[in-house]
SEFI-821234 format. One record per residue: residue in three letters; x, y, z of N, C-alpha, C, CB in turn. Coordinates in steps of 0.001 Angstrom, whole numbers, plus 500000, padded with zeros to 6 digits. Glycine has a CB too. Layout:
% SEFI-821234
AlaXYZXYZXYZXYZ ...
//
This chain:
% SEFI-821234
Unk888108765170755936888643766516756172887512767534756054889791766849755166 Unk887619768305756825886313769492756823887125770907756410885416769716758684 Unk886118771462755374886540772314754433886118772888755212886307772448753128 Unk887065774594755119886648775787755663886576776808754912887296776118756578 Unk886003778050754776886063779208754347886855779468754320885623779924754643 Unk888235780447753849889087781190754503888908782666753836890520780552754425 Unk889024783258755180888768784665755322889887785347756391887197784843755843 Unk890025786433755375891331787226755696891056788578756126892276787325754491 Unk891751789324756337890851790584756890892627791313756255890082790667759235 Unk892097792385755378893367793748755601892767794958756237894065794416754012 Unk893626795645756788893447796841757978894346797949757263894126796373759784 Unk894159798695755950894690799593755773894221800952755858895061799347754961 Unk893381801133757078892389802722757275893599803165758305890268802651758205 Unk893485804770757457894021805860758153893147806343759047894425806851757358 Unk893374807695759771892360808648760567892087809290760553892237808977761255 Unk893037810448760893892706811751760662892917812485759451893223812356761487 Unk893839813036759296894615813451757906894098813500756406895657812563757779 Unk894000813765755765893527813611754023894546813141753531893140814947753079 Unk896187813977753946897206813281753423898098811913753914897918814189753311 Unk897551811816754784897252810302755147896941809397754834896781810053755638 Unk895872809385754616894659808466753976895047807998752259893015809556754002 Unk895399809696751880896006808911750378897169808593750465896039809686749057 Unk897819808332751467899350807845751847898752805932751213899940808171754282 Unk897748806027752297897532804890752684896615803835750859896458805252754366 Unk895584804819751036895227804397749392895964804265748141894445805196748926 Unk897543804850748158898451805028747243898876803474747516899537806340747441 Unk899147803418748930900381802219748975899148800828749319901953802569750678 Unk898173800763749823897737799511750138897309798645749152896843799596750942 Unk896958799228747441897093798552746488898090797193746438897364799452745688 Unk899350798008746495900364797205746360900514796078747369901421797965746334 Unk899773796208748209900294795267749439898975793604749410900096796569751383 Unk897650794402748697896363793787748302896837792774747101895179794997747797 Unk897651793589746012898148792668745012899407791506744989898413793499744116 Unk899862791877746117900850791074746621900208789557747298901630792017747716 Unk899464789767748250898706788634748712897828788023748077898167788837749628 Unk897115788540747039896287787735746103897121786880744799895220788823745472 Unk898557787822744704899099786682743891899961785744744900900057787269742607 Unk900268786185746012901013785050746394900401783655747089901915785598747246 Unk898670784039747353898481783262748158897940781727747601897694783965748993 Unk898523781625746433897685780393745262899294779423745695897311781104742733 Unk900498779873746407901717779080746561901808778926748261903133779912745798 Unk900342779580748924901245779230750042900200777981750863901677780820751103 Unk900712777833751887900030776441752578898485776561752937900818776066754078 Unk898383777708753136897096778073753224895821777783752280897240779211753296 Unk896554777751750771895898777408749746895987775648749528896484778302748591 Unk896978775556749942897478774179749592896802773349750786899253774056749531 Unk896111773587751285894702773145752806893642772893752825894256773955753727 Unk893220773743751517891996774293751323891414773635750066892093775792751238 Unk890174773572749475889929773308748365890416773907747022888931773342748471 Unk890115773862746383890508774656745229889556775685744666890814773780744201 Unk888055775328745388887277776304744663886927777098746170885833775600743598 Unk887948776754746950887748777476748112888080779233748134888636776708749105 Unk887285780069748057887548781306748159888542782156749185886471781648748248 Unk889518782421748657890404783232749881889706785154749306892929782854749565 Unk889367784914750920888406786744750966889214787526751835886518786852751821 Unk889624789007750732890239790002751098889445791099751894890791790429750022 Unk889471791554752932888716792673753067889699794326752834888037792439754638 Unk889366794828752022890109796299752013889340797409752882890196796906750398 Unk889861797770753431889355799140754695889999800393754505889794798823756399 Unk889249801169754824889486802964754978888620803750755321889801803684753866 Unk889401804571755803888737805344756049887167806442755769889493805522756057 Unk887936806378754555886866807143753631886479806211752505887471808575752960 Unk884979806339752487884103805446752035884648805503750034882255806071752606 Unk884785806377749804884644806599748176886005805789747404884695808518747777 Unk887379806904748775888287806559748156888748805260748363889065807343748287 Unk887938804279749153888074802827749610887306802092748430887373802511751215 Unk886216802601747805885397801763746768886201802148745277883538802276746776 Unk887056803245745436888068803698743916889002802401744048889252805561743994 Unk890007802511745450890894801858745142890444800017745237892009802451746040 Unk889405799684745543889167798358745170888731798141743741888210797825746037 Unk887913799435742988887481799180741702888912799063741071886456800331741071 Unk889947800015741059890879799763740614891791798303740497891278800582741084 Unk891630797940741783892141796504741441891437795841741048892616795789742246 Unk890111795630741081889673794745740146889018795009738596888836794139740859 Unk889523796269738114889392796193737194890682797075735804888085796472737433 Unk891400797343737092892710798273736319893889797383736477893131799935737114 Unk893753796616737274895343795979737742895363795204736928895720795275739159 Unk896716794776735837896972794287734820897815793034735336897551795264733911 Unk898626793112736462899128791866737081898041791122737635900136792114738141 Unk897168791305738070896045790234738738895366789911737215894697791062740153 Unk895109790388736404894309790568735167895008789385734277894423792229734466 Unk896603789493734682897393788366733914896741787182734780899291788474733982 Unk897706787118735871897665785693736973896349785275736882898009785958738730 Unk895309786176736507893727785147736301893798784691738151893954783111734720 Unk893551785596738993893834784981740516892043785601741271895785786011741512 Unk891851786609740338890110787119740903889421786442740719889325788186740431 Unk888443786079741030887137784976740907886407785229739694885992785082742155 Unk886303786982739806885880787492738164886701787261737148885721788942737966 Unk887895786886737220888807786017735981888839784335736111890588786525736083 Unk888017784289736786888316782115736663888770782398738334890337781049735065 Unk889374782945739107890282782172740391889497782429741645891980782846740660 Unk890390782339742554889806782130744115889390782887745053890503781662744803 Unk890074784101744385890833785239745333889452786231745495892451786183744430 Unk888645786679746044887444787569746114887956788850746901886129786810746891 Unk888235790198746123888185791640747055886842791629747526888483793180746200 Unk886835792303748554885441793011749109886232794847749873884502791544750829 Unk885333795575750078885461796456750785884498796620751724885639797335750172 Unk885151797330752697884510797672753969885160799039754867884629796311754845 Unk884130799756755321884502801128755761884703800622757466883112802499755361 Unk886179801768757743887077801153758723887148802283759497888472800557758245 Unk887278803313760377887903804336760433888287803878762457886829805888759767 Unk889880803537762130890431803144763043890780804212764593891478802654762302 Unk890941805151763939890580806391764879889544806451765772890322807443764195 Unk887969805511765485886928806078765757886688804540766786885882806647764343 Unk886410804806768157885999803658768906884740802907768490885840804060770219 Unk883257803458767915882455802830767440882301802406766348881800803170767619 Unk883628802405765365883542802470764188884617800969764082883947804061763543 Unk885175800956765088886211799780765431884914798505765535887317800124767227 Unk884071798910766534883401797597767325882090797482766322882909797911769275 Unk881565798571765789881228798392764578881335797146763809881778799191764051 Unk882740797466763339883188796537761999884095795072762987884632797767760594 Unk884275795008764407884147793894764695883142792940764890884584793931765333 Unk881988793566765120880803793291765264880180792544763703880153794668765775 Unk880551792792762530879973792840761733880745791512761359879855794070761057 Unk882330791290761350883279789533761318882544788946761979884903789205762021 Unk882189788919763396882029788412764184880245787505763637882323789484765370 Unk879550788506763057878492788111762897878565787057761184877557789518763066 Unk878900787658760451879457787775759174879960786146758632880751788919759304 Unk881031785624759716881923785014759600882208784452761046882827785743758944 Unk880972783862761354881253782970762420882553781996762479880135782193762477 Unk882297781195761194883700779883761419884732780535761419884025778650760224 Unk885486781823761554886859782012761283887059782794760710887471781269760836 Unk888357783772760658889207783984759850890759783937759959888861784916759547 Unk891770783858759120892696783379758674893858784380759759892636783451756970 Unk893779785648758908894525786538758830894332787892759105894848786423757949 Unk895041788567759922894312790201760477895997790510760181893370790543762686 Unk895655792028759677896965792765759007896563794185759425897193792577757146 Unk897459794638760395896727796043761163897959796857760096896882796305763532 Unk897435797542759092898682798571758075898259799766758584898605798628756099 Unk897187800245759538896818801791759649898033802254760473895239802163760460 Unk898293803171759939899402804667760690899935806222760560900538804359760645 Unk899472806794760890899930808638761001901403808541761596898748809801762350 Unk901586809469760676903149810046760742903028811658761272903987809989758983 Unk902270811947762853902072813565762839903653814342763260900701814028764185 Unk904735813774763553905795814477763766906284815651763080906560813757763734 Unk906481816720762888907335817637762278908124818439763443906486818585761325 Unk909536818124763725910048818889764762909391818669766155909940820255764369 Unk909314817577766574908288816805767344907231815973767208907843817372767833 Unk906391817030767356904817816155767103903415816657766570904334815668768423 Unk903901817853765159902541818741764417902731818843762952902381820434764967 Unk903077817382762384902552817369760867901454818568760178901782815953760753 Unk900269817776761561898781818291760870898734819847760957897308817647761766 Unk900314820794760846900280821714761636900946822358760310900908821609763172 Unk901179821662759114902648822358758257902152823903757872903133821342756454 Unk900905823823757397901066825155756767901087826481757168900349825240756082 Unk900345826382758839900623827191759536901822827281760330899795827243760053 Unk902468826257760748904420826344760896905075827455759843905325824538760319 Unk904883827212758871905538827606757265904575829123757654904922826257755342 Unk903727829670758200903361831270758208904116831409759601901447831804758193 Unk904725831009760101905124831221761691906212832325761839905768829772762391 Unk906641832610762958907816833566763163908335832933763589907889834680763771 Unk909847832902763804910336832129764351910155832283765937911476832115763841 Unk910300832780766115909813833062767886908188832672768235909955835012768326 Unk907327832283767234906080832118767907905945830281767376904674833456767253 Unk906798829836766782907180828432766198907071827782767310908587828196765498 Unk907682827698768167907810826828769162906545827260770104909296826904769828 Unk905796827723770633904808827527770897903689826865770242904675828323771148 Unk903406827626768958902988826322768226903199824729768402903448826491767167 Unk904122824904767894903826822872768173903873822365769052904592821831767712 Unk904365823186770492904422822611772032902258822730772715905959824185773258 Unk901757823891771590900635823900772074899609822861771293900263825266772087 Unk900125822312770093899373821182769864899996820043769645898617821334768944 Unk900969820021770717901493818685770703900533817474771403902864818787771435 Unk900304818068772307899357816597773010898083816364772008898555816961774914 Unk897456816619771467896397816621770123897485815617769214895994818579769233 Unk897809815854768733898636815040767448899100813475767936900258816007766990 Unk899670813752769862900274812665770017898980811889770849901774812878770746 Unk897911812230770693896937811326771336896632810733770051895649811978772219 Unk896539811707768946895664811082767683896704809717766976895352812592766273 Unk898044810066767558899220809359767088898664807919767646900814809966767737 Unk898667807926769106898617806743770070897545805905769735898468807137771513 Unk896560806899769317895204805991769064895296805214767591893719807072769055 Unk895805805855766911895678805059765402896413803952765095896039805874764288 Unk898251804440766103899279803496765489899272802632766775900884804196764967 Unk898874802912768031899064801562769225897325801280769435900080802182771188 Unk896821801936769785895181801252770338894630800711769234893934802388770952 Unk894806801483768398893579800581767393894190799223766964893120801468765762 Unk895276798792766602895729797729766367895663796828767710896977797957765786 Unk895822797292768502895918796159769726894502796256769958896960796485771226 Unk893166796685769970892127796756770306891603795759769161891672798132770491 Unk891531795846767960891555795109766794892313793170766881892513796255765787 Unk892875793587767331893649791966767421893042790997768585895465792127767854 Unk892961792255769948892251791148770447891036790855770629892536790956771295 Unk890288791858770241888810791671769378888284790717768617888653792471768534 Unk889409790080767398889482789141766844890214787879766735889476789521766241 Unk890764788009768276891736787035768496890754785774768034892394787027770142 Unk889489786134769055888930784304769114888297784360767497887232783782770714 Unk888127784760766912887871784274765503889138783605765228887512785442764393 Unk890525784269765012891632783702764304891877782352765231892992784808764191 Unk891477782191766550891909781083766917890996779748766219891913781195768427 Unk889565780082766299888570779187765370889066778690764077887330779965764994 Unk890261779224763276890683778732761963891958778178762518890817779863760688 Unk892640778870763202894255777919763407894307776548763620895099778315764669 Unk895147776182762840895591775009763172896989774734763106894990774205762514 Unk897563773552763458899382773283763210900117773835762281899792771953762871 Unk899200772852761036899737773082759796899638774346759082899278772235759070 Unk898202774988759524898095776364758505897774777315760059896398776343756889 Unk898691777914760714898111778940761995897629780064761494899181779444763084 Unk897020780582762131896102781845761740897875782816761810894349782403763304 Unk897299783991761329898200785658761644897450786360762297898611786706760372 Unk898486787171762928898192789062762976899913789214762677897428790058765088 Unk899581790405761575900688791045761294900111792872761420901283790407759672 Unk901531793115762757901226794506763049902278795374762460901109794753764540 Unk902335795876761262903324796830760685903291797789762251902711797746758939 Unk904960797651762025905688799006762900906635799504762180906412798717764323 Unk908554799870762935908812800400762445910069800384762922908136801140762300 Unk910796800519762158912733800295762627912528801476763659914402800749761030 Unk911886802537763674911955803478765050911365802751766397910992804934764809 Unk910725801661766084910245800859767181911873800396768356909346799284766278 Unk912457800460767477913697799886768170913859800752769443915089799947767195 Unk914151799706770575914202800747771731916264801507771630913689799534773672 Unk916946800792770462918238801169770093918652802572769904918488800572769020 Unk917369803285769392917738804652770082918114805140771124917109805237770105 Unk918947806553770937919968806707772153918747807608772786921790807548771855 Unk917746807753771939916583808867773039915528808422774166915476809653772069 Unk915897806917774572915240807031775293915965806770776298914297806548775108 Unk915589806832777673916869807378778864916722805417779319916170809190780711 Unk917577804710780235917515803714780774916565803318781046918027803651781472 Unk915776804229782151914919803587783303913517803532781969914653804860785177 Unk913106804017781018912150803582780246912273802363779192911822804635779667 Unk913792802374778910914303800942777853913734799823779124916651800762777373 Unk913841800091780080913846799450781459912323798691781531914088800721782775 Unk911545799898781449910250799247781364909545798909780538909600799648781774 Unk909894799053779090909871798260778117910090797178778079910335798519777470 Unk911201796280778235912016795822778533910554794600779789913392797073778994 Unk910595795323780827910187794408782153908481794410781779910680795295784019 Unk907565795258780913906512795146780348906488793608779566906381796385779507 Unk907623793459778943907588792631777496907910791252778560909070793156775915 Unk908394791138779361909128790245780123908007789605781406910533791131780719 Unk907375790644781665906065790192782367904699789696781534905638791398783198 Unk904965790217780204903478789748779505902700790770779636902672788500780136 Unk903214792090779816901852793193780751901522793314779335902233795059781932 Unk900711793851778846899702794428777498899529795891778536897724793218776974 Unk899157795343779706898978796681780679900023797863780686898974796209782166 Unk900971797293781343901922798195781287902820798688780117902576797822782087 Unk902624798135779171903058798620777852901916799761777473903151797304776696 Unk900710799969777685899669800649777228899868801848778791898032799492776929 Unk900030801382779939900602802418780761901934803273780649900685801868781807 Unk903102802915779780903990803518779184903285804778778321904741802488778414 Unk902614804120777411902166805166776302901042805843776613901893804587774995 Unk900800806053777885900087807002778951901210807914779569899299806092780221 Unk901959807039779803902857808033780438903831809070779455903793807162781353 Unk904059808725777862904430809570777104903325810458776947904924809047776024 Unk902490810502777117901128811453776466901514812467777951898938810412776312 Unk901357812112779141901741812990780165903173813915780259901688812154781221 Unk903816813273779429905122814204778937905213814695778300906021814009778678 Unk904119814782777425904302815894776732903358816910776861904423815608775550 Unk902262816562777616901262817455778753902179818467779337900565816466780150 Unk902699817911779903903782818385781217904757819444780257904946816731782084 Unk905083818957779100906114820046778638905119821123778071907309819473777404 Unk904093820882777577903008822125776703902639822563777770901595821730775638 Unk902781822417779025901932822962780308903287824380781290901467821006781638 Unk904774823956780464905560824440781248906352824899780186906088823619782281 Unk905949825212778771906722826030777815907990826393778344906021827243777428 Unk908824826180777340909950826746777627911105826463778574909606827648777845 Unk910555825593780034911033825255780906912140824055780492910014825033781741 Unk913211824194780711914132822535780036913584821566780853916122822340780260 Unk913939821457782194913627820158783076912461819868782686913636820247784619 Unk910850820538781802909904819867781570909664819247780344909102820464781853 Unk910965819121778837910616818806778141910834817279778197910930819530777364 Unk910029816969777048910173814883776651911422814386777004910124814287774758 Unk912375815025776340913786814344776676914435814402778148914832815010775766 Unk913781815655778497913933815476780494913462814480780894913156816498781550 Unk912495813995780572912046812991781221911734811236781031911185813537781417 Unk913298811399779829913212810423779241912586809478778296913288810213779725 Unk911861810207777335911552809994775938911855810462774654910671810097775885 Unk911970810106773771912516810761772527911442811975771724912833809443771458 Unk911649812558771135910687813681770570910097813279769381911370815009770281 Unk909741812302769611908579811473768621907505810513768708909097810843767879 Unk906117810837768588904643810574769069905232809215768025902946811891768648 Unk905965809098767204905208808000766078905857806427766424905682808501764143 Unk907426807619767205908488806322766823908102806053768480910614806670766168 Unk907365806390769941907158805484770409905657804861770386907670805719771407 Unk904814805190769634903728804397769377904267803178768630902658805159768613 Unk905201802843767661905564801588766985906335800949767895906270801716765681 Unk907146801456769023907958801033769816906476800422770815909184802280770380 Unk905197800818771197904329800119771803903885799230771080903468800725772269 Unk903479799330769481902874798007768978903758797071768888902257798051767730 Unk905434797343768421905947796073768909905957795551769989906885795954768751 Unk905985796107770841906042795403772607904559794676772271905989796911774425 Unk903678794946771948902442794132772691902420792937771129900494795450773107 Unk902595792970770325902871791911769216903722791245769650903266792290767933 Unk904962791277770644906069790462771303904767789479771876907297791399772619 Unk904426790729773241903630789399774353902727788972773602902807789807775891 Unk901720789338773029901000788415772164901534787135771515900598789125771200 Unk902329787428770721902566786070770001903232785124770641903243786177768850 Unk904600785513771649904551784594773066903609784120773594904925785092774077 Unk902643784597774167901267784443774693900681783510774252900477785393774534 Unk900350783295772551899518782541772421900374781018771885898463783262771524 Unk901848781466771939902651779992771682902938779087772877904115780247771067 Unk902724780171774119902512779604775215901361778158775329902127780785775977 Unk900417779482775385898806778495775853898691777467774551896924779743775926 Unk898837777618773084899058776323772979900145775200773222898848776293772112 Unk900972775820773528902107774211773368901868773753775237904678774758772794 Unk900817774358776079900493773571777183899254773434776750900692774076778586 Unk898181773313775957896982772407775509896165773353776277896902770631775931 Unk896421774870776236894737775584777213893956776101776646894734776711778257 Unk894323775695775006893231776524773969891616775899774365893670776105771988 Unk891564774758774379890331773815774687889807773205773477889139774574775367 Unk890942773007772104890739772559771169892176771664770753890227773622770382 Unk892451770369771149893318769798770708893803769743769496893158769015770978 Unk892661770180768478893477770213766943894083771502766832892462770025765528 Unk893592772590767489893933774425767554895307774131767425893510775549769188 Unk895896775631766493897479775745766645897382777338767211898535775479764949 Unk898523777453767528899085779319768155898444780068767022901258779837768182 Unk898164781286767342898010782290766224899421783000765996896830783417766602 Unk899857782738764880901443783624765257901145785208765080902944783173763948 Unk901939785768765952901347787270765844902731787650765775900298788029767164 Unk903081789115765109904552789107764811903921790950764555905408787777763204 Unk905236791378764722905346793166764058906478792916762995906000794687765452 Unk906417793868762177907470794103760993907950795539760708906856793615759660 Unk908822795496759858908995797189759601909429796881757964910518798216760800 Unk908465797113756895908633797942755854909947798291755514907972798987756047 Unk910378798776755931911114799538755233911223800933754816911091799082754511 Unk912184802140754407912074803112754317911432803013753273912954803751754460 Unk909837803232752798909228803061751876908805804211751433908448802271752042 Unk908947804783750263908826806067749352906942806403749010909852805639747635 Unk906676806801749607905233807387750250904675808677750548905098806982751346 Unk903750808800750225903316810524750720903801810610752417901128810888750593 Unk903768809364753028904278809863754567905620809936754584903904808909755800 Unk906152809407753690907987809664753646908416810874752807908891808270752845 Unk907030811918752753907276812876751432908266812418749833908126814201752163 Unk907957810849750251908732810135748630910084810140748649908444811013747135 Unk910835810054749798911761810134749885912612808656750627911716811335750372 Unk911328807855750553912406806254750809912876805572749998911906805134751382 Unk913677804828750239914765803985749517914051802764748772915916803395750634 Unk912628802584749661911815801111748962911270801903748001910502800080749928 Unk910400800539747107908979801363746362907915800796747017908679801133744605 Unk906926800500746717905914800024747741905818798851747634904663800508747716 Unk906160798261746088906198796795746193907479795927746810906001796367744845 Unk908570796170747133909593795884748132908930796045749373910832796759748044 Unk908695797324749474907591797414751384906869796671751619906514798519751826 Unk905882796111750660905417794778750662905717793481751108905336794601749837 Unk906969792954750628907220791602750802907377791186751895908096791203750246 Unk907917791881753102908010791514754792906390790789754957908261793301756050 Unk905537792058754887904374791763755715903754790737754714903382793128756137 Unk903816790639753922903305789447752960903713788007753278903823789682751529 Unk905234787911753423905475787374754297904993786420755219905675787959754580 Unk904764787574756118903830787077757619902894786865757382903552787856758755 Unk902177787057756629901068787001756243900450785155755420901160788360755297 Unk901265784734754841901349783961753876902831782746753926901301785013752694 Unk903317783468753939904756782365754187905101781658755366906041783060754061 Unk906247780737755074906218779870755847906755780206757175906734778933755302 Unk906889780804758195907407781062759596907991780005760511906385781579760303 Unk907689778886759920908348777782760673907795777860762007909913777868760704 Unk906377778150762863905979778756763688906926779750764499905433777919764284 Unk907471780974763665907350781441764409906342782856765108908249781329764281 Unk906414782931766143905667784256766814906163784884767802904458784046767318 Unk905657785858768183905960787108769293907461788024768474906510786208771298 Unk907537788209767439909088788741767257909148789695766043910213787436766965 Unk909798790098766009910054791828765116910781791343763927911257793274766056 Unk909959791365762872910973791576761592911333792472760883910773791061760762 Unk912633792191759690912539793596759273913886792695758239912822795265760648 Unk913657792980756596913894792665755491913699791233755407915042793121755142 Unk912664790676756454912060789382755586912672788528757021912900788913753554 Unk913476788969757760913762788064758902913682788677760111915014787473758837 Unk913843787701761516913273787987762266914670789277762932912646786622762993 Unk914547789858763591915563790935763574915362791035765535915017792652762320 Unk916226791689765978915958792037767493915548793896767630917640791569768486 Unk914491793929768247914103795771769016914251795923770198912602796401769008 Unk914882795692771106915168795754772468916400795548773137914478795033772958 Unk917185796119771726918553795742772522919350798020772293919906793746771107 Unk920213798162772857920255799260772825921968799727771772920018799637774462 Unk921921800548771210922934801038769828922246801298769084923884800182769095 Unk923303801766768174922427802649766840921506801970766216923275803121765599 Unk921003803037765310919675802667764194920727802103763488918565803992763279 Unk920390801378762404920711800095761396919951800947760109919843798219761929 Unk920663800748758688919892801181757639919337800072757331920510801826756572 Unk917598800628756838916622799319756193916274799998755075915147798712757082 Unk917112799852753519917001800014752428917348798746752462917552801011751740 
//
């Protein structure tokens, strides 16, 4: 049997925002301590040697508050400190950090560049957690404090005039960078898969991913729908071109009804259809690659599928939920941990949400996920 490294990669960098970022540094602790204790029970470990190192990478944005929150776990966290699971306590488990800023195109190929070189034989596991929440009354979070000095009559220009800003910065963080990221590193994760232990990508989305909202009109459930059904990656990424032009079109024609989002058949939210794109392309992906292996076109007869899957958290109580969800962060946790680590019975291409596989493409109400 030939021993391998295993190397994991986490993706918890924000972009723009400050209050973002510590959204993200608040909650990715919890999600870091989750996989280092769970991963001594799962098959992955049980594959591997024993003095085989499972390597975390933690990412962010910002360099400082990325080297706080790793010092913190390895030297404040009292549950890893028990389990003895760090390498600096006796175990397997090695943090590292690394500066991520998913927003930034050279900063992406950058730090693919650097796996790629780094970690020739493989890695295990890619976990895309980066996401902005810029909506307020559309689409201008990054907009509150000047909303809050507004008149009411000059309000709505406001956020119609920086709506396309927010919902590009939206598109890029919560759909491109994750899909640019995955298949960047597809052929690494395929170099470690195998039957028994398949590589991941787990793409946090979002019960708003559901195309079950009543806001989006037919003919776009439609092409959602015939995107996911053709395999396009294309035309799912041409959808979320075509929301960015709708809301062009409405900041370009203030005021006009026939030119706003919902005229033209989208809902008034940059966030909830960017998760509605990363699930579509985590569908064809993980179809995709259960395809080409179970007809033998990987070009490695021992290779298994990479299962690639989206999830949704949960209403998780967060600086982006202004603390107002029903999870805590360690419940928000357990889905993507999950995927990450547990057993899937192969599966891939499919949307979960409280730990099972759930359907986003069928149309009726939202569902509560407390």
């Amino acid at each position: 049997m030939v021993l391998r490294s295993v190397r994991y990669l986490f993706v918890p960098s924000s972009s723009q925002l400050s209050t973002h970022a510590r959204h993200q540094a608040n909650t990715s602790p919890y999600q870091v301590r989750s996989l280092a204790l769970e991963y001594r029970n799962s098959a992955l470990a049980r594959s591997t040697s024993a003095t085989t190192p499972f390597l975390i990478y933690l990412t962010s944005r910002n360099h400082d508050r990325g080297e706080r929150a790793l010092s913190e776990l390895q030297t404040n966290d009292q549950a890893l400190q028990d389990a003895a699971v760090l390498t600096r306590d006796g175990g397997n488990v090695e943090l590292r950090y690394k500066q991520l800023d998913v927003g930034e195109d050279d900063s992406i190929l950058d730090f693919v560049n650097f796996l790629h070189a780094e970690h020739k034989e493989g890695m295990d596991i890619l976990v895309n957690n980066a996401g902005v929440a810029l909506d307020a009354d559309g689409f201008s979070t990054s907009h509150r404090p000047a909303i809050r000095s507004c008149s009411p009559s000059s309000l709505s220009s406001l956020i119609l005039s920086t709506a396309p800003d927010n919902v590009a910065t939206t598109l890029r963080t919560n759909y491109h960078a994750p899909l640019t990221l995955s298949l960047r590193l597809l052929s690494l994760l395929r170099l470690s898969s195998t039957p028994s232990t398949p590589s991941r990508i787990t793409n946090l989305s979002s019960l708003l991913s559901k195309l079950s909202t009543p806001k989006y009109s037919p003919r776009i459930i439609a092409a959602f729908r015939a995107a996911v059904a053709a395999g396009s990656i294309a035309d799912v990424t041409d959808l979320m071109a075509g929301f960015e032009d709708a809301v062009a079109i409405e900041a370009a024609h203030q005021g006009e009804e026939r030119a706003k989002v919902e005229g033209q058949g989208w809902p008034r939210s940059a966030y909830a259809v960017s998760k509605a794109g990363v699930t579509a392309v985590s569908v064809i992906l993980g179809r995709e690659e259960l395809r080409k292996a179970g007809r033998g076109k990987r070009g490695d007869a021992e290779g298994g599928a990479v299962l690639v899957n989206a999830c949704c958290p949960g209403f998780v109580s967060t600086d982006m939920t202004n603390n107002r969800g029903r999870k805590t962060a360690e419940r928000g946790a357990q889905t993507p941990v999950k995927l990450a680590l547990g057993d899937l019975r192969g599966s891939g291409g499919e949307f979960w949400e409280r730990g099972e596989v759930s359907v986003w493409d069928t149309a009726g109400e939202l569902e509560d996920v407390s």
